[in-house]
C-alpha positions as CSV (number, residue, x, y, z in Angstrom):
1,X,76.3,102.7,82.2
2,X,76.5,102.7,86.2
3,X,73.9,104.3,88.1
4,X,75.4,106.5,90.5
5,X,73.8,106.8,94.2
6,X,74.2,110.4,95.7
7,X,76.4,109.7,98.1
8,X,78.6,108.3,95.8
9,X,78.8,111.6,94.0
10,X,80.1,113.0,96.7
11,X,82.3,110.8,97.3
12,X,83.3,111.3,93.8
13,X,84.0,115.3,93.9
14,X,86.2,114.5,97.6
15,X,87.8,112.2,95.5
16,X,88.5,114.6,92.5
17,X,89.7,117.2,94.8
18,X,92.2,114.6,96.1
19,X,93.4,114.0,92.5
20,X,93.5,117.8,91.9
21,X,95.4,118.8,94.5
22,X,98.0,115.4,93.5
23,X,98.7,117.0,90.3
24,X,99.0,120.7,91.5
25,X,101.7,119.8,93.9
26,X,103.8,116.8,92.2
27,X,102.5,117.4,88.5
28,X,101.7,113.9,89.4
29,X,99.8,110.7,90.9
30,X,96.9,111.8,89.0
31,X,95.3,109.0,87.2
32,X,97.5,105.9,89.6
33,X,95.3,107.8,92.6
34,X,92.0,108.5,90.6
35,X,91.4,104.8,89.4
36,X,91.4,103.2,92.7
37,X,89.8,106.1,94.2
38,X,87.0,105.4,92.0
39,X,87.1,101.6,92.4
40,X,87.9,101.1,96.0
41,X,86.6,104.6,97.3
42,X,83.6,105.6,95.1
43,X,82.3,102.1,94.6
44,X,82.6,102.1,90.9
45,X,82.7,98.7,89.3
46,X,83.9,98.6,85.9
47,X,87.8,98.5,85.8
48,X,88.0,99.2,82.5
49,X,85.7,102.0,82.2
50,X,87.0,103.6,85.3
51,X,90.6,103.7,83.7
52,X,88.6,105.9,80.6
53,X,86.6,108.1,82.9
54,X,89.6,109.0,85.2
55,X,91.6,109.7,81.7
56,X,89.6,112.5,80.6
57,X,88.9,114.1,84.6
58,X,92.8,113.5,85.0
59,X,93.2,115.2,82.0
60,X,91.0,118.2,82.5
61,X,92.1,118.7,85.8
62,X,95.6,119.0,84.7
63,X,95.0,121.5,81.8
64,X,93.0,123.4,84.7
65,X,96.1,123.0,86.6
66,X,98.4,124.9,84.1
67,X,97.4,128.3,84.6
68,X,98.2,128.9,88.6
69,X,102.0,127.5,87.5
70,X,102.1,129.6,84.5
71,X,101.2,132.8,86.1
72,X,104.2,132.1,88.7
73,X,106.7,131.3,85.7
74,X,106.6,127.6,86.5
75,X,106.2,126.5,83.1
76,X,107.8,125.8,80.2
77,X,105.4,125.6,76.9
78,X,107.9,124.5,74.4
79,X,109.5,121.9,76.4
80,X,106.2,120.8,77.2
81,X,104.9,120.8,73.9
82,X,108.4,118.8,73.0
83,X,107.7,116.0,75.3
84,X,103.7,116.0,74.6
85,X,104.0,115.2,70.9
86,X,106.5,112.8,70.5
87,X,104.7,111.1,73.9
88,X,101.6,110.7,71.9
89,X,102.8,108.3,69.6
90,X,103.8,106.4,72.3
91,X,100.2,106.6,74.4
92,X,98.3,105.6,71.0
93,X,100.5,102.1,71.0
94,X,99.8,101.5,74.6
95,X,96.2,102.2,74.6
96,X,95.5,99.8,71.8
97,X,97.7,97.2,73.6
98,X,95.7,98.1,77.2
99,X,92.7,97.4,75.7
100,X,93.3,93.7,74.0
101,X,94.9,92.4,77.4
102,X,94.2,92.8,81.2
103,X,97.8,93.5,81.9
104,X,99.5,90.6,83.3
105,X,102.6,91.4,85.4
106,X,103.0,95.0,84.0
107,X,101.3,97.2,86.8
108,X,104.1,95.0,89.3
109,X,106.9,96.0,86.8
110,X,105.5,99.5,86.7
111,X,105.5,99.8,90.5
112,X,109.1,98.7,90.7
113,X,110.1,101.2,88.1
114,X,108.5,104.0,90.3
115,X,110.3,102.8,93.5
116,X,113.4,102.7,91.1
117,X,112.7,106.7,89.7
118,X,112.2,107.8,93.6
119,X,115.2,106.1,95.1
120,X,117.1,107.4,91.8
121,X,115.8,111.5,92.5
122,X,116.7,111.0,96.8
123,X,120.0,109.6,95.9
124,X,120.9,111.8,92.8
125,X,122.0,115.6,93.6
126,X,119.5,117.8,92.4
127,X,120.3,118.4,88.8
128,X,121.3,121.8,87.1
129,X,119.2,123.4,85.0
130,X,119.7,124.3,81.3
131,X,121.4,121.2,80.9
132,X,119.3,119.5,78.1
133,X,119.2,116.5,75.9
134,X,116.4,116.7,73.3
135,X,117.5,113.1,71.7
136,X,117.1,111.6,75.2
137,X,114.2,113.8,75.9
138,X,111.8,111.9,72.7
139,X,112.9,108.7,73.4
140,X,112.2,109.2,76.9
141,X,108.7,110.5,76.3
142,X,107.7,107.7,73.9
143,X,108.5,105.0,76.7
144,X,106.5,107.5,79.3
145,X,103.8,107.8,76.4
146,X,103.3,104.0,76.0
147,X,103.1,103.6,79.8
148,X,100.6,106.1,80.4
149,X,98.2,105.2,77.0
150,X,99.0,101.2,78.6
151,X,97.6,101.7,82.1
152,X,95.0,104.6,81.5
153,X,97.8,107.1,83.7
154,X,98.8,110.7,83.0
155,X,102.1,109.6,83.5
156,X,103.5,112.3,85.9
157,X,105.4,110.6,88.2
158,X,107.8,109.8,85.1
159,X,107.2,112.9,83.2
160,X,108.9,115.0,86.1
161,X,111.6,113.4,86.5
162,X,112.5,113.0,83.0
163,X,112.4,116.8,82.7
164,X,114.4,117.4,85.5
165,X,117.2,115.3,84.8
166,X,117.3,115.5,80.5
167,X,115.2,118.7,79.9
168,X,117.2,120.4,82.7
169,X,114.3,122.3,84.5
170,X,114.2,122.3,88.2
171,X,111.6,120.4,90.0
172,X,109.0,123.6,90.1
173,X,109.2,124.2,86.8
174,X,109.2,120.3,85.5
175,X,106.0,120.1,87.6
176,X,104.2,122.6,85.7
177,X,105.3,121.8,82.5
178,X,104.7,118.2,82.9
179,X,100.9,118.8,83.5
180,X,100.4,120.1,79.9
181,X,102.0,116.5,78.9
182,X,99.4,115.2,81.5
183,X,96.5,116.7,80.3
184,X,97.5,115.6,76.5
185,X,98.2,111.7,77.0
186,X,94.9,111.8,79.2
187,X,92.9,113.5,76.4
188,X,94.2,110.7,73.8
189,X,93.5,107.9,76.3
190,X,90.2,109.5,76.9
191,X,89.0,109.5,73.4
192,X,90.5,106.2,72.6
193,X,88.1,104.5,75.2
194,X,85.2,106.5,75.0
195,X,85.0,105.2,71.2
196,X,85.7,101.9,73.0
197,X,82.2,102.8,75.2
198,X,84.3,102.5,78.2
199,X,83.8,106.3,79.5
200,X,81.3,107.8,82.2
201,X,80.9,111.6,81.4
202,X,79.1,112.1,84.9
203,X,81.8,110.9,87.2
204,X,84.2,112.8,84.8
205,X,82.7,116.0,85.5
206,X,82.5,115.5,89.6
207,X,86.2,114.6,89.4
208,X,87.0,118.0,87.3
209,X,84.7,119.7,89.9
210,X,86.5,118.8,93.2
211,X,90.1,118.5,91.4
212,X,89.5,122.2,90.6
213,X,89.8,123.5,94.4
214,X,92.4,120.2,95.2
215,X,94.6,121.9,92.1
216,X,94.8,125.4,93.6
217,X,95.5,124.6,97.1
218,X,98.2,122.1,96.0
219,X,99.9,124.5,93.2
220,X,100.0,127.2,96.2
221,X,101.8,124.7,98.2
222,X,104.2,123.4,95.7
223,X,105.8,127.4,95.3
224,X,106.0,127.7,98.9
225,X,108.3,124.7,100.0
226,X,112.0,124.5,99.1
227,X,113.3,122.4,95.8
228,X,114.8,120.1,97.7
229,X,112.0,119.6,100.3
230,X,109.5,119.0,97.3
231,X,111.9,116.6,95.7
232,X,112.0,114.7,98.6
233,X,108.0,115.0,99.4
234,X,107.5,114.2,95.8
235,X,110.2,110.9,96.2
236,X,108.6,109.6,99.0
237,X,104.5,110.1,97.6
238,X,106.2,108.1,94.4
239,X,107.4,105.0,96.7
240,X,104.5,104.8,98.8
241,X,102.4,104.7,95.5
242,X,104.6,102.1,93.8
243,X,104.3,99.5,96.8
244,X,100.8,100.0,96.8
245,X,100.5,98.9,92.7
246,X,103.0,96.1,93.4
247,X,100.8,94.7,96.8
248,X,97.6,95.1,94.5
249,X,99.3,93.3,90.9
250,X,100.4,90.7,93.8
């Protein structure tokens, strides 16, 4: 297991507050911020194992994150719970599969598909709510699930959007509910490589510490803008991510 200097535990709780305060205001970018945070920021050298140590801060951190959406209604538990379980399967077949192979082209085809879900929510007309397909729902969580258990992600930049436009919630609510689907696919990808050896508890528990405060201040936020403004925000975070995984697949 890597040593850790003190400095770089700092640099590990600023970066965990960073990650926090992702997933309080987008219920996303989690896990696609934390890894190269880690690598690039923190100085952590094990690609592999940072993907299984960010899982289980990401996945923390977003549990955490729950409670301030909750207590301002911006949650839907049985939705979530929906979208969690059937998502699950999906994570389990991805996490085996990210573990036998280093990925190939996949992180540049999974940076197009997050420039394609941005462009998609700026373009579309923000959906009603109420309008729901639960069919659509599953199958969309299982392809979401095997993404997220594929690349070591909480998957939040495709869990929102999927609940906006087939579980009908508007994009407040389909934030907070999609951090209890967050926290879950973490958890499983979390366990999976800690078994596999590839898990630093340490770094883990600086990221939970600083994406504690980052969670609060960026669930405050997300209540105070307008829908549309945070769709918007949340669009343009998504496309500035997705070039950034295509330069670095490239």
């Amino acid at each position: 297991m890597e040593v850790l200097t003190p400095f770089q535990m700092i640099l590990s709780v600023i970066s965990g507050t960073f990650v926090g305060f992702s997933l309080g205001l987008f219920g996303g970018g989690g896990s696609i911020l934390a890894v190269p945070l880690l690598i690039y920021f923190v100085g952590f050298n094990h690609p592999h194992m940072a993907i299984g140590t960010t899982a289980l801060s990401v996945s923390l951190n977003a549990f955490l994150n729950v409670f301030p959406h909750a207590r301002k209604k911006n949650f839907d538990l049985r939705l979530g719970a929906f979208f969690s379980v059937f998502g699950t399967a999906g994570v389990l077949i991805g996490n085996q599969l990210g573990l036998m192979t280093p990925g190939g082209k996949l992180p540049f085809l999974f940076g197009i598909l997050m420039i394609v879900v941005a462009v998609y929510m700026l373009k579309r007309p923000t959906p009603p709510e109420g309008k729901r397909s639960y069919p659509k729902l599953a199958l969309f969580a299982l392809i979401v699930g095997f993404a997220a258990g594929y690349f070591g992600i909480g998957g939040g930049f495709l869990i929102t959007p999927a609940l906006m436009y087939v579980g009908g919630l508007n994009i407040a609510k389909a934030i907070g509910t999609s951090l209890l689907s967050i926290g879950t696919f973490g958890m499983v990808t979390a366990v999976r490589y800690y078994l596999s050896g590839q898990l630093n508890p340490l770094i883990s528990f600086l990221f939970i510490a600083g994406g504690f405060f980052g969670g609060l201040g960026g669930a405050k936020l997300s209540t105070s803008l307008p829908k549309r403004t945070l769709t918007k925000i949340f669009s343009l975070v998504l496309i500035l991510i997705g070039l950034y995984v295509i330069y670095r697949s490239w």
